[in-house]
VEXNU-855003 format. One record per atom (N, C-alpha, C): x, y, z; residue in one letter. Coordinates in steps of 0.001 Angstrom, whole numbers, padded with zeros to 6 digits, always signed. Example, Ala and Ser with C-alpha at 12.3 -4.5 7.8 and 13.67 -1.06 7.14 Angstrom:
% residues 2
+013190-005690+007800a/+012300-004500+007800a/+013200-003300+007800a/+012850-002250+007080s/+013670-001060+007140s/+012900+000030+007870s/
//
This chain:
% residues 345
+125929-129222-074780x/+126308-130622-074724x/+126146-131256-076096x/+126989-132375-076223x/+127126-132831-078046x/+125431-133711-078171x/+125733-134082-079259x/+124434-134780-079939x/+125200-136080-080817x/+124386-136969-080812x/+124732-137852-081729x/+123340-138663-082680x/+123916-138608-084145x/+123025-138720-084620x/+123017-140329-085809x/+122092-140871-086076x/+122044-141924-086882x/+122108-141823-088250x/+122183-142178-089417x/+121836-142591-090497x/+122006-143902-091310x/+120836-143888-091498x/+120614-145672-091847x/+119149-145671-093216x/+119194-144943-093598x/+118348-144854-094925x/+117809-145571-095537x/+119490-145748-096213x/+119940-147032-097444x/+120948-148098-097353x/+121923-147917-098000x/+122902-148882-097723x/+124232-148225-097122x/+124170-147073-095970x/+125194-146607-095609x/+125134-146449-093838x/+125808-146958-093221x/+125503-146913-091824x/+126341-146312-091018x/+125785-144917-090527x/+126635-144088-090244x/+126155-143455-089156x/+127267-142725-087916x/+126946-142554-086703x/+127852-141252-086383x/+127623-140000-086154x/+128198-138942-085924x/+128248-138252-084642x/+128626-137331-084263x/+128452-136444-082809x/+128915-134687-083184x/+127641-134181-082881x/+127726-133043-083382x/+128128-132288-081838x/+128472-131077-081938x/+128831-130013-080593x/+128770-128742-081900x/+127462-127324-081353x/+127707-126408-081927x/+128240-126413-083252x/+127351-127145-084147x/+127643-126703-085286x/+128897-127530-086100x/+129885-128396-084897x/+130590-128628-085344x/+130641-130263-085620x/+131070-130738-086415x/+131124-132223-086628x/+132686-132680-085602x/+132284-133483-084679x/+133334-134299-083795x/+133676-135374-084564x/+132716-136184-085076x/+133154-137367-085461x/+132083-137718-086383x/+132701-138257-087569x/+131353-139000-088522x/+131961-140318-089508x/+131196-141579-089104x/+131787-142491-088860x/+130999-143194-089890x/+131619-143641-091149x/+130508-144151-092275x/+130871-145917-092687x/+130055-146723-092503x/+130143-147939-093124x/+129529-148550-094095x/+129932-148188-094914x/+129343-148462-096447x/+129112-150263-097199x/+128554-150553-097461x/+127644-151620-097836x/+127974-151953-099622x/+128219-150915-100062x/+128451-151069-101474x/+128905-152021-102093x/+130431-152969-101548x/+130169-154198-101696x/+129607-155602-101732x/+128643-155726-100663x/+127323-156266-100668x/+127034-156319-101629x/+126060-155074-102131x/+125302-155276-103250x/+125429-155323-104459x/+126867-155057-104197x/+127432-155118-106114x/+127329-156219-106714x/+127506-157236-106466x/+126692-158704-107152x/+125533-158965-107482x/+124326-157938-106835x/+123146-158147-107167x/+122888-156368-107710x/+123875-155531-108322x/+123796-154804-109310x/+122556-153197-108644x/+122467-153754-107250x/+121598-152990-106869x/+121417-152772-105280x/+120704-151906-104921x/+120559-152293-103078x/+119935-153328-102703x/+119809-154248-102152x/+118723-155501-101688x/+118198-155073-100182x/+116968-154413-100272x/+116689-153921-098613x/+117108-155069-096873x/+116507-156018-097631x/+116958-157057-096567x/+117729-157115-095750x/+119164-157209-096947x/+120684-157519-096470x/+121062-156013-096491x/+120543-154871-096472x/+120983-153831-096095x/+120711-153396-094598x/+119359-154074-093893x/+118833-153846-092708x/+119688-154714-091918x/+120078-155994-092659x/+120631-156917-091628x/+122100-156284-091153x/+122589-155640-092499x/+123804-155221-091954x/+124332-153916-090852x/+122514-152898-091356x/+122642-152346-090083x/+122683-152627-088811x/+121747-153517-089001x/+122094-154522-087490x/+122667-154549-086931x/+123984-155182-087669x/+125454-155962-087534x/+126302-154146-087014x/+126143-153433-087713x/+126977-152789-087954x/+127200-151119-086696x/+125912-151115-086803x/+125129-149761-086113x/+125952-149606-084542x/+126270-150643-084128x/+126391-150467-082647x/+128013-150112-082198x/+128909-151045-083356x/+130316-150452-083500x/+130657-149144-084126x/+129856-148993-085458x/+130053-147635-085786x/+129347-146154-084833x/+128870-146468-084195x/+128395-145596-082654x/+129519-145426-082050x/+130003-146527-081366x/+130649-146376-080271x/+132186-145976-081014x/+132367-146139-082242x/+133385-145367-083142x/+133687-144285-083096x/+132153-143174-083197x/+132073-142305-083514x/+132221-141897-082218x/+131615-141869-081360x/+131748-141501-079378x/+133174-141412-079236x/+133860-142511-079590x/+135236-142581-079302x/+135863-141484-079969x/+135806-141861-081137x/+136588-140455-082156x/+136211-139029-081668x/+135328-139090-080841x/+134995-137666-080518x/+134961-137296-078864x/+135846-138462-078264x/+135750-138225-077057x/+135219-137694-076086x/+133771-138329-076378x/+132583-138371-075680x/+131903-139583-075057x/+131428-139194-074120x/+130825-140888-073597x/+129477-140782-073482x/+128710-141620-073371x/+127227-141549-073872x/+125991-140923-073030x/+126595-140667-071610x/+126107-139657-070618x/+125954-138308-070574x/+127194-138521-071344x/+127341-136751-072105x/+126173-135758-072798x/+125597-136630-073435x/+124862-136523-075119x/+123533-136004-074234x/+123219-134666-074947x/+122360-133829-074597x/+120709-133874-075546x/+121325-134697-076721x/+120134-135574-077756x/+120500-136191-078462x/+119561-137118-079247x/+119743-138469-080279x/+118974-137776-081323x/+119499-137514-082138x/+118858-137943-083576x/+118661-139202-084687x/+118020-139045-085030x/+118024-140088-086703x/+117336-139742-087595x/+117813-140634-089040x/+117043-140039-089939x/+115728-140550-090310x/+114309-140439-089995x/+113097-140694-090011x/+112511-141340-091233x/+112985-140455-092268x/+112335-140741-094131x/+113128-139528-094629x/+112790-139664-095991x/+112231-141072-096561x/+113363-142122-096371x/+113024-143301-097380x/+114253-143989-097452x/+113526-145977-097401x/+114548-146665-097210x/+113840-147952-097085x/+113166-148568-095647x/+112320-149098-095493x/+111487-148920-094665x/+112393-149697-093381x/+112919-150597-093704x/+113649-151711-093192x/+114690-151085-092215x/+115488-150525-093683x/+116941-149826-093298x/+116804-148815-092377x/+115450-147808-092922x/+115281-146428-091543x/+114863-147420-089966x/+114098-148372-090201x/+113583-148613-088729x/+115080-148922-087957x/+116200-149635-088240x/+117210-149653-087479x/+117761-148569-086820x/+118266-147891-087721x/+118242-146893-087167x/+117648-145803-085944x/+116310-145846-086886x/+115688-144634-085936x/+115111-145681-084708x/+115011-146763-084351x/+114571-147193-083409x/+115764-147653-082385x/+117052-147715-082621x/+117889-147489-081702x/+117955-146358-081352x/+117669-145272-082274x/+117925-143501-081368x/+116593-143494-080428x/+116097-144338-080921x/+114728-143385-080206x/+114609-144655-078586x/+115393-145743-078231x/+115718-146866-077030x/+116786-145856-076653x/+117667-145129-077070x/+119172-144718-076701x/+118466-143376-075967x/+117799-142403-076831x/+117198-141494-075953x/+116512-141720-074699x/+115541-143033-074482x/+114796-143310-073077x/+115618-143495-072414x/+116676-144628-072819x/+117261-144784-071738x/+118307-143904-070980x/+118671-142925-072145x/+119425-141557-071522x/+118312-140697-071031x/+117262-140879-070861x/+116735-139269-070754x/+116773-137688-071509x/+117140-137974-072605x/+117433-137198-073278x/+116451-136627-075090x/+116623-135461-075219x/+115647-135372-076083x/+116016-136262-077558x/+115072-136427-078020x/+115080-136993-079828x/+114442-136410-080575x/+114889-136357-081839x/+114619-135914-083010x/+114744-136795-084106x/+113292-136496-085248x/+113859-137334-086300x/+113633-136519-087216x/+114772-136668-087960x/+115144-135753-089453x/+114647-136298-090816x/+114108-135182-091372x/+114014-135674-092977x/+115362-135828-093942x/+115401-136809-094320x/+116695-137079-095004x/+117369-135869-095759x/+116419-135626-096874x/+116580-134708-097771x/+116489-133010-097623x/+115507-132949-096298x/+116159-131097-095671x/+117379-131233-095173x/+117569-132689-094546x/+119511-132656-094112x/+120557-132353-095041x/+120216-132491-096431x/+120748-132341-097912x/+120911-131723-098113x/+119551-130175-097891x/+119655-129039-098121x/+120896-127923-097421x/+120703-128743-096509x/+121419-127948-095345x/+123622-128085-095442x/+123465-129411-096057x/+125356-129996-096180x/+125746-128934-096754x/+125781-128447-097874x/+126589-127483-098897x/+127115-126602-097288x/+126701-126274-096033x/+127250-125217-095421x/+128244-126016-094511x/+128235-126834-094551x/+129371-127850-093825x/+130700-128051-094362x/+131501-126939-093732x/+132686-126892-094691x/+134314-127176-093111x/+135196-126893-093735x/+136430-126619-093254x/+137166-128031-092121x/+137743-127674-091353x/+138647-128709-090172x/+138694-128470-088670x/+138357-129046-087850x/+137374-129646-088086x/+135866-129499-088986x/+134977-129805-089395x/+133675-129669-090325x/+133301-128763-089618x/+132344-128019-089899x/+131121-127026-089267x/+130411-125986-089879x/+129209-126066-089397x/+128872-125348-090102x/+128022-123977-089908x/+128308-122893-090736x/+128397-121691-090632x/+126559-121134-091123x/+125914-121417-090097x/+124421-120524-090854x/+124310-119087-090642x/+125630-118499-090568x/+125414-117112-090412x/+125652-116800-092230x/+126160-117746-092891x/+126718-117329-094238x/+125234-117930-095090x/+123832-118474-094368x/+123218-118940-095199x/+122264-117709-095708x/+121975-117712-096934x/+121423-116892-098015x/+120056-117726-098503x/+118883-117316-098902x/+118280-117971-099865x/+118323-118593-101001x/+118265-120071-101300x/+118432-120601-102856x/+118079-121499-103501x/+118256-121974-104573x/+117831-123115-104752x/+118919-123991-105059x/+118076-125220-104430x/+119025-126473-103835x/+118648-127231-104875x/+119861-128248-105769x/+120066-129229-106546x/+119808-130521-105136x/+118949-131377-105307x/+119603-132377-104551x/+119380-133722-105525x/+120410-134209-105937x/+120696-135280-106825x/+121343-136480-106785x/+120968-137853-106654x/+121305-138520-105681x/+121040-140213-107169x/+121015-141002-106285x/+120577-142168-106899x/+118952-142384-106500x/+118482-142342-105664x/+117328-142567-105439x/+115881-141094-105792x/+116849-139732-105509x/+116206-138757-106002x/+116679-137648-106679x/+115871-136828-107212x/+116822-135833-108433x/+115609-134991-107956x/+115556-133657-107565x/+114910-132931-106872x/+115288-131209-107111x/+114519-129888-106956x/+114732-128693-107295x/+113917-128183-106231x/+114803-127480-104924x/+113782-127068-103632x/+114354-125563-103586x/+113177-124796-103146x/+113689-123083-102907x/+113868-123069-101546x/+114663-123111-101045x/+114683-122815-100011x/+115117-121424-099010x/+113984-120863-098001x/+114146-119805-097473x/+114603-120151-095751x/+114877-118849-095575x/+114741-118383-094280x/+113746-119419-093454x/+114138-119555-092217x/+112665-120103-091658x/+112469-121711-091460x/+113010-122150-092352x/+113432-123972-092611x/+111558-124244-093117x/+111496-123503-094331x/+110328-124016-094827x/+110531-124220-096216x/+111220-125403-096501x/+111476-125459-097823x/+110447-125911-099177x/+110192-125075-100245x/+109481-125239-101183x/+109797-126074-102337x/+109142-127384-102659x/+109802-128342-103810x/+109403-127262-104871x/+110042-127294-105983x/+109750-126817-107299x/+109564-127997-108452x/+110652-128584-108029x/+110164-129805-109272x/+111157-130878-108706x/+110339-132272-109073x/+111573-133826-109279x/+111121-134612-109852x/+111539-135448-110076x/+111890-136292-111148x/+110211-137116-111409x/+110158-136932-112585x/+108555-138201-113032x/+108574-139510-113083x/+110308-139970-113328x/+110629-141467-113125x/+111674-142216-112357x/+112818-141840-113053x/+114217-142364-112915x/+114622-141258-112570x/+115391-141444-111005x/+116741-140293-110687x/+118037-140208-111593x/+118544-138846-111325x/+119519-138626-112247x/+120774-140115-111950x/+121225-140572-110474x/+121961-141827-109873x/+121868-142914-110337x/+119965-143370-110546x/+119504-144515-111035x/+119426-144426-112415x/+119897-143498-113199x/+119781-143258-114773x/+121454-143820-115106x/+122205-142898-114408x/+124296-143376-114397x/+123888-145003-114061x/+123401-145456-112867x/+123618-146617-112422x/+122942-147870-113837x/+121927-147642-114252x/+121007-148465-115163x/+121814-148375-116317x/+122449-146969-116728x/+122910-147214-118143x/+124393-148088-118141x/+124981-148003-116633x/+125814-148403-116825x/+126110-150274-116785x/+124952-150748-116334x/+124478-152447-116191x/+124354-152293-117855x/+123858-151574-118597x/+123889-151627-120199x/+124768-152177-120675x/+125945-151133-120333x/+127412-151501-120653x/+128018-152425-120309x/+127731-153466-119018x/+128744-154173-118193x/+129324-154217-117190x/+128765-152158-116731x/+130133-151618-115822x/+129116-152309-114448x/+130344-152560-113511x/+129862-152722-112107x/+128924-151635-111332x/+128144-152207-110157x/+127286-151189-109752x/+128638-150942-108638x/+128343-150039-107911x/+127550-148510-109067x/+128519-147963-109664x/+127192-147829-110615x/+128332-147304-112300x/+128841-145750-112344x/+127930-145268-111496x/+127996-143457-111466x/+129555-143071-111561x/+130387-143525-110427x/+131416-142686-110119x/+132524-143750-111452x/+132314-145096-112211x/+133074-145322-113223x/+133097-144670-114503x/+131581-144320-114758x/+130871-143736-116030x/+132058-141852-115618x/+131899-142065-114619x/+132374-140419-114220x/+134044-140164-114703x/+134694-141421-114121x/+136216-141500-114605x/+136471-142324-116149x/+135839-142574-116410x/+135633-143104-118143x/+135607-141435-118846x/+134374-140864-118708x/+134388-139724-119136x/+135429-138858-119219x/+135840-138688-118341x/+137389-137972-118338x/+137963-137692-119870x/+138376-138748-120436x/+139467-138838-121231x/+138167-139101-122404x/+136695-138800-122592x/+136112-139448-123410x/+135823-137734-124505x/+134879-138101-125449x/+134407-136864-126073x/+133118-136762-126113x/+132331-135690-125419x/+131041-135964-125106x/+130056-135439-126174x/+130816-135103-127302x/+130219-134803-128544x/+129619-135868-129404x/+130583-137235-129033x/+130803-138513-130141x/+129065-138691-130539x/+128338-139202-129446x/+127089-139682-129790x/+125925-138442-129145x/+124990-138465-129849x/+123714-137598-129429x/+123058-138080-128648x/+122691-137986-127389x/+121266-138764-126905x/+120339-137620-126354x/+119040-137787-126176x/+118191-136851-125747x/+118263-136440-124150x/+117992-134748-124234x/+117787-134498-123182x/+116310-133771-122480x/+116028-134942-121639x/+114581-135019-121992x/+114113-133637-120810x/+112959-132807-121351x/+112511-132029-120301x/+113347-131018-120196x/+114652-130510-120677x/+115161-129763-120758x/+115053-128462-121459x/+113416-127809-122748x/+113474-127339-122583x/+111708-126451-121909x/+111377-127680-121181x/+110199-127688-120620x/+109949-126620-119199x/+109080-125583-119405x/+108708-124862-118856x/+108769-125115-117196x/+108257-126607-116862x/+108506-126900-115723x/+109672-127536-115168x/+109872-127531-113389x/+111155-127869-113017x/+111507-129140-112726x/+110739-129923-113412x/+110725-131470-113314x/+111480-132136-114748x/+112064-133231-113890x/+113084-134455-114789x/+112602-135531-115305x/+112986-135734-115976x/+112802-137396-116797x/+114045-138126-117191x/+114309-139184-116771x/+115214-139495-117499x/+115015-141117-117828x/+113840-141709-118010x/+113979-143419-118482x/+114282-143032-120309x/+113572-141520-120668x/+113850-141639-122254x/+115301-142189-122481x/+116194-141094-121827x/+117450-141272-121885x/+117940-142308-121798x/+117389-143716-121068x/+117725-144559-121114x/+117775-145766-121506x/+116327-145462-122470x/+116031-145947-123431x/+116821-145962-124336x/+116687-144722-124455x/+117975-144130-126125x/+119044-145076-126132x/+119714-145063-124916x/+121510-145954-124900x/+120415-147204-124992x/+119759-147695-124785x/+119532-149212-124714x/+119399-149577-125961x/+118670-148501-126974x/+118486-149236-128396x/+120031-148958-129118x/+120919-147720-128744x/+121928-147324-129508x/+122955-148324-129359x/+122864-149332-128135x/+123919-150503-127688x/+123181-151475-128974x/+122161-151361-128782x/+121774-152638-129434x/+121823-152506-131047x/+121640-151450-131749x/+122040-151012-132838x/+123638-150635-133107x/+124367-150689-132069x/+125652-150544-132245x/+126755-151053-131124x/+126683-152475-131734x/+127130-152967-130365x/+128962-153130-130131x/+128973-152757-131526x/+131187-152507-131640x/+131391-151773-131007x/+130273-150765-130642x/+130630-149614-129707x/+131450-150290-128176x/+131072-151297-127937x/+131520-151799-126927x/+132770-152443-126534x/+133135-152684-128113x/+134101-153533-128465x/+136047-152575-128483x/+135569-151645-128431x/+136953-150369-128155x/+136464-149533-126739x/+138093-149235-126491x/+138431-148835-125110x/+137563-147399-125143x/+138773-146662-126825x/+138029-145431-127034x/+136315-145086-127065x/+135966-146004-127990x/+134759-145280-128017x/+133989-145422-126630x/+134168-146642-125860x/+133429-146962-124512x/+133654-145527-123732x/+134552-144930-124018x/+134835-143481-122961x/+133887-142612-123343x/+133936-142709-124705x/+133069-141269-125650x/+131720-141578-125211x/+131468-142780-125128x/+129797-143293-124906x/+129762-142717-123401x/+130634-143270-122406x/+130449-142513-121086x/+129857-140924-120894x/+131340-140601-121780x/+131134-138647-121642x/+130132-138193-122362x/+129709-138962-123515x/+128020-139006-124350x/+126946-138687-123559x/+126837-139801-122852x/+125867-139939-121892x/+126102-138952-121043x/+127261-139142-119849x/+126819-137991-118325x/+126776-136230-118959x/+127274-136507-120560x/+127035-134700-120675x/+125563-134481-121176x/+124696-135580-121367x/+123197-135589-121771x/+122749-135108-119971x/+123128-136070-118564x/+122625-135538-117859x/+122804-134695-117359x/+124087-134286-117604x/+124713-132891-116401x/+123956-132020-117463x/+123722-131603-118925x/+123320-130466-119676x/+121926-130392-118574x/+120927-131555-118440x/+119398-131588-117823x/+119555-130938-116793x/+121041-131254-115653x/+120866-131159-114813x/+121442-129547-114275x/+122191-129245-114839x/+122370-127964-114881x/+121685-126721-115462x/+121079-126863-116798x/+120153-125803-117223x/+119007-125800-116495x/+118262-126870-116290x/+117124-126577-115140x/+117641-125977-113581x/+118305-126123-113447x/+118505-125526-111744x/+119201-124312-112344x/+119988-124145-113302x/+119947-122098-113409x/+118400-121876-113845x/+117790-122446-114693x/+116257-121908-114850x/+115619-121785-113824x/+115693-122321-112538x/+114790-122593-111672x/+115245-121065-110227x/+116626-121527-110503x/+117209-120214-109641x/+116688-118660-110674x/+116282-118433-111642x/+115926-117495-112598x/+114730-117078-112168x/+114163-118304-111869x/+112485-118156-111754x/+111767-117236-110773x/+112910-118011-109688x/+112632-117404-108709x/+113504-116015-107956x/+114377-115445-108365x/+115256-114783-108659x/+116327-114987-107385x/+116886-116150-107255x/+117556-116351-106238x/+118980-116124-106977x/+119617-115296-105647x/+121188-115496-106083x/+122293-116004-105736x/+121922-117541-105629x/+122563-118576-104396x/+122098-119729-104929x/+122851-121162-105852x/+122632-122700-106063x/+123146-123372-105006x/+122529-124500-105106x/+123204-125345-103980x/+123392-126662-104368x/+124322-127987-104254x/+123938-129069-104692x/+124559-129551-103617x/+123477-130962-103620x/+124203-131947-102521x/+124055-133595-103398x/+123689-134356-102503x/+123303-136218-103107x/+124768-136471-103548x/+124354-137887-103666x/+125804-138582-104118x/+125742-137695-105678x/+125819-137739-106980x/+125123-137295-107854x/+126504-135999-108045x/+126175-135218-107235x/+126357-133901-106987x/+128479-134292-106664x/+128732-135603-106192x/+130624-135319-106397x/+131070-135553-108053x/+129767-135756-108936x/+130147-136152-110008x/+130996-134617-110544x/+132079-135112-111514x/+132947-133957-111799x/+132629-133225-112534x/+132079-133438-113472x/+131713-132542-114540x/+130094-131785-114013x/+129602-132243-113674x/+128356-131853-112953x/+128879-130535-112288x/+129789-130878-111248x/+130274-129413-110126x/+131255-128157-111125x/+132016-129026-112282x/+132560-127814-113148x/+131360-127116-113983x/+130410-127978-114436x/+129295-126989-115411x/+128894-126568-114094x/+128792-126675-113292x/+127451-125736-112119x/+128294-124632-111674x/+129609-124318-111879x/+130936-123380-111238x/+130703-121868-112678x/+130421-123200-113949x/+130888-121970-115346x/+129801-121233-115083x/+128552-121973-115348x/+127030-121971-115319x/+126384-120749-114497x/+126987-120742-112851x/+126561-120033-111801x/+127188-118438-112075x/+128787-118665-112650x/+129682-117548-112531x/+129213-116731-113903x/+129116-117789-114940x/+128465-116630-116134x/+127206-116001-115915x/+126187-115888-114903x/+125049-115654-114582x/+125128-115117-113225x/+126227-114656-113011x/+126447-114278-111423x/+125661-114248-110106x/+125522-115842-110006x/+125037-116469-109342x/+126124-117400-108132x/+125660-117046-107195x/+126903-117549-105782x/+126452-119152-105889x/+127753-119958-105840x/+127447-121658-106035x/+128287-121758-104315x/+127168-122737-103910x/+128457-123506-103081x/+127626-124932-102688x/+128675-125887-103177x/+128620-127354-103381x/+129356-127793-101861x/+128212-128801-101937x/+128491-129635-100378x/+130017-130373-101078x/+130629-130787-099950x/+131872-131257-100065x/+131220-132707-100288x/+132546-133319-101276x/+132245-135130-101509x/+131642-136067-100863x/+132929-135509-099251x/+132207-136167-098583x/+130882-136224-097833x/+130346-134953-097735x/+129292-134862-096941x/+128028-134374-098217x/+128437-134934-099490x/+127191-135879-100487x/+126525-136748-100321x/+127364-138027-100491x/+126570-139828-100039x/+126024-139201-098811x/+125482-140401-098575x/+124364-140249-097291x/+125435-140491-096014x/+125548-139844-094896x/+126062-139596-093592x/+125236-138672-092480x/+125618-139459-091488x/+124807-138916-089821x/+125495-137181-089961x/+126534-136895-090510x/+126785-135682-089848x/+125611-134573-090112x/+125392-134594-091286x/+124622-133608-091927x/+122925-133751-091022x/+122633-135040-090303x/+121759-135731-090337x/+121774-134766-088441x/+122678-134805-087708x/+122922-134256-086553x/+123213-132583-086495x/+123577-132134-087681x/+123546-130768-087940x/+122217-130272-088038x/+121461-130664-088547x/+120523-130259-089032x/+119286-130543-087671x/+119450-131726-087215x/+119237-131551-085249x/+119009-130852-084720x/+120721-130249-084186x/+121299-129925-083223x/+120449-128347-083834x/+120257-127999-085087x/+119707-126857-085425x/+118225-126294-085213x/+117486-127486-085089x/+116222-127660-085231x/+116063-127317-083252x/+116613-128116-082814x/+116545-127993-081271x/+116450-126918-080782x/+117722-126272-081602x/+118058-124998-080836x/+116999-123645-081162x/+116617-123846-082652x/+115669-122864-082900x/+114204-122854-082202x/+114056-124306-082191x/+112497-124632-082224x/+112254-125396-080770x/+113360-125964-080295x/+113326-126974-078971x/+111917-127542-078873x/+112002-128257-079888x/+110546-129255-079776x/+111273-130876-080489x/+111174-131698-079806x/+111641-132518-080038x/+110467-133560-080328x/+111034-134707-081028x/+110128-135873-081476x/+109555-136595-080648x/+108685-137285-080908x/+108139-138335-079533x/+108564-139976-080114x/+109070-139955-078697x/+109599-141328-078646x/+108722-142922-079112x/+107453-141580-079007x/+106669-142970-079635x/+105926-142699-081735x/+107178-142262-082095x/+106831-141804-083411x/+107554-143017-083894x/+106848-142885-085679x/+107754-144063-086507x/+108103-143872-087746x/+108971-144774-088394x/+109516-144278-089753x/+108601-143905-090708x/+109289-142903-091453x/+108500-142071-093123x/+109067-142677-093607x/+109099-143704-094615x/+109225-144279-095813x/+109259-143049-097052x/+107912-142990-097261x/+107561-142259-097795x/+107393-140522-097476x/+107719-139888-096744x/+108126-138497-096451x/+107869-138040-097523x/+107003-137291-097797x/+107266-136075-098897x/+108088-134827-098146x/+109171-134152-098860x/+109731-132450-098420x/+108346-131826-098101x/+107184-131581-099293x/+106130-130739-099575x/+105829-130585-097868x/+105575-131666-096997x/+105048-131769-095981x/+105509-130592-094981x/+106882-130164-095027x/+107678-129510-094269x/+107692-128361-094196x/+107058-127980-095508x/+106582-126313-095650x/+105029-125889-095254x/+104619-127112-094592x/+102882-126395-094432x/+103221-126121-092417x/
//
């Protein structure tokens, strides 16, 4: 019998229905306009809109998947991490929707759901864990920039993340530098295109540091004094591109040599990337050259099932159920704060 699952994190409100592996329906309402005036997420007006939003994009997703709510054999949601506000909507309608169905619940860690997307492929979606291998997982996002080994077993091992600024919140900050609208990630991404990522130097911090952990406020420092020491830079179309492709080839170099170092370490022969982060373009072409010159198997979660969405969030469920059939208690409450580390003891 199908499953339907929540996600409500951050600023994305989304409602799916899984059957075997397969995605029926995944139904995303994105917020991004909201907050683009205030250059950032505002938790508040992100909870309020789950509010608003949660109960049509459900019955969206039911519909699109021609299922009715009697059907549903469990509820998921996503537990933590995430904003404290935004997860309680969520997970506290799955966890009223389960009593009043009788039915089991589960609550998911955001970021093992991450681990897990890269296998969510094809039409309808679904996904294939007979093809899963041991590896290490990129998960790179706006809120986190992360390096997990993950085995057999669903006991995943962090290796390293970030000491300050995510690789998302590094694109997003440098790009309020410039002017560009939030979020800057996916503009900085199509600027680059046509830019030369040779033009300017900036540091790449931690890159050639023994451990599997990130930094990136240096980096963002750097553009803050180089604007301010060179502010004509701003003043042409051209160079504004070169400064783009400047910059995201400072993070994709961080972000790619550490996760082949990290897959080295451990001698895995399998990368993985997911997070919003991870549809950036040049990011997925260096991780394609990167993997293949080192003959190393890549496989990148699809675009869409990067940003944050219930499908991945109900896959990862419907998986947990079936292996482990231990479900959550209805009287559990949001991880804010979730560490992964927790998941491997």
């Amino acid at each position: 019998m199908p499953l339907l699952a929540f996600e409500t994190s951050c600023d994305e409100t989304s409602a799916a229905v899984i059957h075997q592996n397969t995605v029926l329906s995944n139904v995303v309402s994105s917020q991004v306009k909201l907050h683009a005036e205030y250059g950032g997420v505002v938790p508040e007006l992100a909870a309020r809109e789950h509010l608003r939003n949660l109960v049509p994009v459900a019955r969206a997703a039911l519909q699109k998947a021609g299922v009715t709510a009697d059907r549903l054999a469990a509820i998921c949601a996503t537990q933590g991490p995430g904003l404290p506000s935004a997860l309680m909507v969520g997970f506290k309608a799955a966890e009223a929707m389960a009593f009043a169905l009788r039915c089991d619940f589960i609550g998911i860690h955001h970021h093992e759901a991450h681990l897990y997307s890269p296998w969510i492929h094809g039409d309808p979606p679904a996904a294939d864990f007979n093809e899963f291998q041991p590896n290490v997982s990129l998960v790179v996002s706006g809120g986190h920039t992360m390096l997990v080994h993950v085995l057999p077993g669903m006991k995943p091992r962090l290796l390293g993340s970030t000491l300050d600024d995510a690789a998302g919140e590094c694109f997003d900050k440098i790009g309020k530098l410039m002017g560009l609208p939030y979020p800057a990630g996916p503009i900085i991404d199509r600027l680059a295109e046509q830019g030369n990522p040779r033009a300017f130097e900036f540091p790449r911090p931690l890159i050639n540091d023994l451990t599997h952990d990130f930094s990136f406020s240096g980096l963002k420092t750097s553009v803050r004094y180089f604007l301010r020491d060179h502010p004509e830079t701003m003043e042409r179309e051209e160079q504004l591109r070169d400064l783009c492709a400047s910059v995201q080839a400072a993070i994709v170099d961080v972000l790619v040599t550490k996760t082949c170092n990290a897959a080295r370490s451990v001698s895995a022969q399998c990368v993985t990337a997911s997070g919003g982060v991870a549809c950036n373009r040049s990011l997925r072409m260096r991780l394609e050259q990167n993997c293949k010159a080192e003959g190393i198997q890549l496989r990148l979660a699809a675009p869409f099932f990067c940003t944050d969405n219930a499908a991945m969030i109900g896959i990862l469920g419907e998986m947990k159920l079936r292996t482990s059939g231990k479900a959550t208690s209805l009287e559990a409450d949001v991880l804010p704060n979730w560490p992964l580390v927790d998941l491997s003891q």
